[in-house]
N, C-alpha and C positions, 0 to 999 in steps of 0.2 A: 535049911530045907525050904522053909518059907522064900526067900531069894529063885532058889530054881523053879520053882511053881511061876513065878512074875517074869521071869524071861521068854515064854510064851507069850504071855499076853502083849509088852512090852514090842515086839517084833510083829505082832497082831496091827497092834496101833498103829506104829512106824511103816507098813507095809506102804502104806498110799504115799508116805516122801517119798521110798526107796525109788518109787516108779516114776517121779517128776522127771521131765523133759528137759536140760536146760532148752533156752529158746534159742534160736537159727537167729542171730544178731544182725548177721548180713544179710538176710530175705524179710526183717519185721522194720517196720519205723512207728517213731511216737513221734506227731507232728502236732501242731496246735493253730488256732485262727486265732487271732482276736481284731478287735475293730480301736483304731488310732484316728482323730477324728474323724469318728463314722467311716473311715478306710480300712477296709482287710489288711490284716498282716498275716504275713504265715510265718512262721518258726519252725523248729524242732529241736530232737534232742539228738546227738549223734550217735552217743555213749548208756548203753543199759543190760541189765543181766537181768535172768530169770531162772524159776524155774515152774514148771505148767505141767498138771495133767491135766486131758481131757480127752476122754472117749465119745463119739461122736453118739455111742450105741446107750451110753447109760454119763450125758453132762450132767445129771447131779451129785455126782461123786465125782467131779474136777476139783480142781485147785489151782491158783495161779500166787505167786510171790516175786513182785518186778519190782526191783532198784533201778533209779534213775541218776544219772551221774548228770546234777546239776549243772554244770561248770560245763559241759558239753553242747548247754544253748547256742542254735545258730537260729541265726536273725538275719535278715535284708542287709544291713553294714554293720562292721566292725565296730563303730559308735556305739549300739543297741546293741551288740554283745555285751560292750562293754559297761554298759549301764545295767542291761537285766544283772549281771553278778555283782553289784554292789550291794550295800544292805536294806535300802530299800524296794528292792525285787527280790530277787533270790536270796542274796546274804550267801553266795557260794563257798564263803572262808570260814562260816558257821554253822551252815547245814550244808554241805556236798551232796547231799543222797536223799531225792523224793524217792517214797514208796509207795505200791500198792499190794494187798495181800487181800487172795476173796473169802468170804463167807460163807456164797454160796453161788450157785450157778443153777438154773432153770430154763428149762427147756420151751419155750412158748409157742412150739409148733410152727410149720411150716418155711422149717431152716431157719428159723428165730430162736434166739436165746436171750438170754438177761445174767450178769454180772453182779453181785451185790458186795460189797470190801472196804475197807477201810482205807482213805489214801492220805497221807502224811507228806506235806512242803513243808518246811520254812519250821518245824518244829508244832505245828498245826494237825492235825488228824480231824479227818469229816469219816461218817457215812455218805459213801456213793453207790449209783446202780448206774448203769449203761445194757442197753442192748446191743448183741451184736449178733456175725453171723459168723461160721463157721465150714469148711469144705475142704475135700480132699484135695493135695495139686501134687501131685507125685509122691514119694513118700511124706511126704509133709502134712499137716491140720496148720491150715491158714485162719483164723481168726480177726476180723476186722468191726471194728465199732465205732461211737464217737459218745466220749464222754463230756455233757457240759460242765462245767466249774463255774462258784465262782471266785478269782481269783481276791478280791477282798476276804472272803474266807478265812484263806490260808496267808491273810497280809502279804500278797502281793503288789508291790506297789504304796510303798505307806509314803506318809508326810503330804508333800505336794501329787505326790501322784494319785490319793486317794482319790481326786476328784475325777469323778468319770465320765463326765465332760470331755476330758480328752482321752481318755484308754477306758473304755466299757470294763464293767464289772464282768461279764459272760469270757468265757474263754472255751471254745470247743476243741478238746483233745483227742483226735484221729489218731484210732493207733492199729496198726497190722501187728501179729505177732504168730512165728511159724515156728511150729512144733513138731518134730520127729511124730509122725502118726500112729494112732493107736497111744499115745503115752498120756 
Protein backbone atom coordinates (compact mmCIF):
# COMPACT_ATOMS: atom_id res chain seq x y z
CA UNK A 1 0.00 0.00 0.00
CA UNK A 2 2.88 2.26 1.06
CA UNK A 3 4.47 1.59 -2.73
CA UNK A 4 1.09 3.00 -4.44
CA UNK A 5 0.98 6.28 -2.26
CA UNK A 6 5.04 6.98 -3.60
CA UNK A 7 4.05 6.43 -7.32
CA UNK A 8 2.53 9.90 -7.31
CA UNK A 9 4.90 11.63 -5.80
CA UNK A 10 7.71 9.75 -7.84
CA UNK A 11 6.09 10.93 -11.31
CA UNK A 12 5.70 14.47 -9.41
CA UNK A 13 9.53 14.72 -9.20
CA UNK A 14 10.26 13.05 -12.63
CA UNK A 15 7.71 15.47 -14.41
CA UNK A 16 10.49 18.33 -15.19
CA UNK A 17 12.84 15.26 -17.08
CA UNK A 18 9.85 14.11 -18.89
CA UNK A 19 9.54 17.59 -20.54
CA UNK A 20 13.53 17.92 -21.54
CA UNK A 21 14.04 18.89 -25.08
CA UNK A 22 16.68 17.01 -26.68
CA UNK A 23 18.82 19.84 -28.30
CA UNK A 24 18.47 20.58 -32.40
CA UNK A 25 22.35 19.18 -32.87
CA UNK A 26 22.34 20.68 -36.24
CA UNK A 27 21.21 24.39 -35.48
CA UNK A 28 23.66 24.61 -31.76
CA UNK A 29 27.51 24.52 -31.98
CA UNK A 30 30.17 24.39 -29.04
CA UNK A 31 33.01 26.29 -30.18
CA UNK A 32 36.12 27.46 -28.16
CA UNK A 33 39.01 30.30 -28.43
CA UNK A 34 42.12 29.95 -27.03
CA UNK A 35 45.26 32.00 -27.52
CA UNK A 36 48.63 29.80 -29.03
CA UNK A 37 51.48 32.26 -28.77
CA UNK A 38 49.39 35.15 -27.90
CA UNK A 39 47.40 34.02 -31.39
CA UNK A 40 43.70 33.07 -31.47
CA UNK A 41 42.86 29.62 -32.14
CA UNK A 42 39.34 28.75 -32.71
CA UNK A 43 38.17 25.04 -32.44
CA UNK A 44 35.07 23.18 -31.80
CA UNK A 45 33.29 20.33 -31.05
CA UNK A 46 31.42 18.63 -33.87
CA UNK A 47 29.62 15.70 -31.92
CA UNK A 48 27.14 16.46 -28.59
CA UNK A 49 23.74 15.49 -27.12
CA UNK A 50 21.50 16.93 -24.80
CA UNK A 51 18.76 17.40 -23.24
CA UNK A 52 17.21 21.19 -21.92
CA UNK A 53 14.32 22.67 -20.57
CA UNK A 54 13.77 26.11 -20.59
CA UNK A 55 10.87 28.31 -20.48
CA UNK A 56 11.60 31.69 -21.39
CA UNK A 57 8.29 32.66 -19.10
CA UNK A 58 9.55 31.15 -15.72
CA UNK A 59 14.02 30.01 -16.55
CA UNK A 60 14.37 29.20 -12.96
CA UNK A 61 12.81 25.96 -13.41
CA UNK A 62 15.15 24.99 -16.52
CA UNK A 63 17.63 22.51 -16.80
CA UNK A 64 20.12 21.73 -19.12
CA UNK A 65 22.34 18.10 -19.27
CA UNK A 66 25.15 18.24 -22.36
CA UNK A 67 27.53 15.43 -23.39
CA UNK A 68 30.39 16.35 -25.35
CA UNK A 69 31.94 13.73 -27.49
CA UNK A 70 35.59 14.56 -26.95
CA UNK A 71 37.14 12.76 -29.84
CA UNK A 72 34.89 15.15 -32.21
CA UNK A 73 37.63 18.11 -31.65
CA UNK A 74 38.28 20.17 -34.78
CA UNK A 75 41.13 22.42 -34.93
CA UNK A 76 42.85 24.60 -37.74
CA UNK A 77 45.04 21.13 -39.08
CA UNK A 78 44.91 17.57 -38.76
CA UNK A 79 48.27 17.84 -36.55
CA UNK A 80 46.28 19.64 -33.62
CA UNK A 81 43.42 17.33 -33.89
CA UNK A 82 45.74 15.00 -33.49
CA UNK A 83 47.50 16.10 -30.62
CA UNK A 84 44.43 17.56 -28.52
CA UNK A 85 43.26 13.58 -28.29
CA UNK A 86 46.39 12.36 -26.79
CA UNK A 87 46.67 12.13 -23.09
CA UNK A 88 48.08 15.08 -22.40
CA UNK A 89 44.95 17.31 -23.71
CA UNK A 90 41.99 15.35 -23.93
CA UNK A 91 43.10 11.70 -23.28
CA UNK A 92 40.13 10.84 -25.82
CA UNK A 93 40.77 6.97 -25.26
CA UNK A 94 40.07 7.67 -21.48
CA UNK A 95 37.65 10.12 -20.94
CA UNK A 96 35.39 10.33 -24.54
CA UNK A 97 32.60 12.46 -22.89
CA UNK A 98 32.88 16.17 -21.22
CA UNK A 99 29.78 17.11 -19.61
CA UNK A 100 27.81 19.79 -18.39
CA UNK A 101 24.63 19.54 -16.14
CA UNK A 102 23.04 22.90 -14.47
CA UNK A 103 22.04 23.69 -11.04
CA UNK A 104 20.40 26.45 -11.76
CA UNK A 105 19.51 29.15 -14.11
CA UNK A 106 18.48 32.97 -13.21
CA UNK A 107 16.99 35.21 -14.93
CA UNK A 108 18.93 38.73 -14.67
CA UNK A 109 16.73 40.89 -16.66
CA UNK A 110 16.69 42.57 -19.59
CA UNK A 111 17.09 39.29 -21.96
CA UNK A 112 19.90 38.25 -19.67
CA UNK A 113 20.28 35.13 -17.89
CA UNK A 114 23.00 33.27 -15.94
CA UNK A 115 23.80 29.37 -15.97
CA UNK A 116 25.26 27.86 -12.79
CA UNK A 117 26.57 23.64 -13.31
CA UNK A 118 28.90 21.51 -12.91
CA UNK A 119 31.30 20.80 -16.03
CA UNK A 120 33.40 17.60 -16.10
CA UNK A 121 36.86 17.08 -18.81
CA UNK A 122 39.28 14.80 -18.50
CA UNK A 123 37.70 13.15 -15.38
CA UNK A 124 37.91 16.79 -13.50
CA UNK A 125 34.62 18.43 -12.34
CA UNK A 126 34.59 22.45 -11.44
CA UNK A 127 31.66 24.73 -10.41
CA UNK A 128 30.92 26.97 -13.45
CA UNK A 129 28.44 30.12 -14.20
CA UNK A 130 28.21 31.74 -17.72
CA UNK A 131 25.75 34.20 -18.82
CA UNK A 132 23.78 34.00 -21.64
CA UNK A 133 20.93 34.90 -23.68
CA UNK A 134 18.13 33.39 -24.84
CA UNK A 135 15.11 34.17 -27.95
CA UNK A 136 12.70 32.82 -29.89
CA UNK A 137 13.60 31.95 -33.75
CA UNK A 138 10.85 29.88 -35.11
CA UNK A 139 9.76 27.27 -33.23
CA UNK A 140 12.95 27.09 -31.65
CA UNK A 141 14.56 28.85 -27.94
CA UNK A 142 18.17 29.62 -29.18
CA UNK A 143 20.35 30.02 -26.44
CA UNK A 144 23.79 31.58 -26.78
CA UNK A 145 26.72 32.31 -24.22
CA UNK A 146 30.44 32.12 -23.62
CA UNK A 147 31.84 30.21 -20.88
CA UNK A 148 35.52 31.08 -19.76
CA UNK A 149 37.56 28.05 -18.34
CA UNK A 150 40.40 27.49 -17.25
CA UNK A 151 41.78 24.70 -18.97
CA UNK A 152 44.64 23.90 -16.48
CA UNK A 153 41.72 23.07 -14.28
CA UNK A 154 40.59 20.32 -15.94
CA UNK A 155 44.42 19.20 -16.89
CA UNK A 156 44.27 20.33 -20.07
CA UNK A 157 47.41 20.30 -21.55
CA UNK A 158 49.69 18.58 -18.79
CA UNK A 159 53.60 17.91 -18.87
CA UNK A 160 55.25 20.28 -21.37
CA UNK A 161 52.31 21.98 -22.32
CA UNK A 162 51.54 23.12 -18.76
CA UNK A 163 53.56 26.21 -19.49
CA UNK A 164 51.31 29.02 -20.68
CA UNK A 165 53.79 30.67 -22.31
CA UNK A 166 52.76 29.04 -25.14
CA UNK A 167 48.75 27.98 -24.85
CA UNK A 168 47.12 30.49 -22.18
CA UNK A 169 45.52 28.96 -19.41
CA UNK A 170 41.84 30.98 -20.26
CA UNK A 171 39.93 29.23 -22.90
CA UNK A 172 36.55 30.81 -23.86
CA UNK A 173 33.67 28.18 -24.75
CA UNK A 174 31.04 29.79 -27.25
CA UNK A 175 28.16 27.75 -27.40
CA UNK A 176 24.66 28.10 -29.25
CA UNK A 177 22.23 25.56 -28.27
CA UNK A 178 18.49 25.34 -29.96
CA UNK A 179 15.78 23.78 -28.22
CA UNK A 180 12.20 22.91 -29.48
CA UNK A 181 10.47 26.07 -27.80
CA UNK A 182 8.56 26.18 -24.83
CA UNK A 183 10.41 22.91 -23.61
Amino acid sequence: MKQLKLIPVALLLAAPLLQAAPLDAGKSQINFTMKQLNVPVTGSFKKFSGNVVLDLKKPEAGKADISIDTASISLPTAEAVGEAKKADWFNVAKFPTARFVSSSIKNLGGGKLQVAGKLSIKGNTRDVTAPFTARQEGGLTVVEGVLPVSRLAYKIGEGDWADTGTVADEVQIKFKVAIPAGK
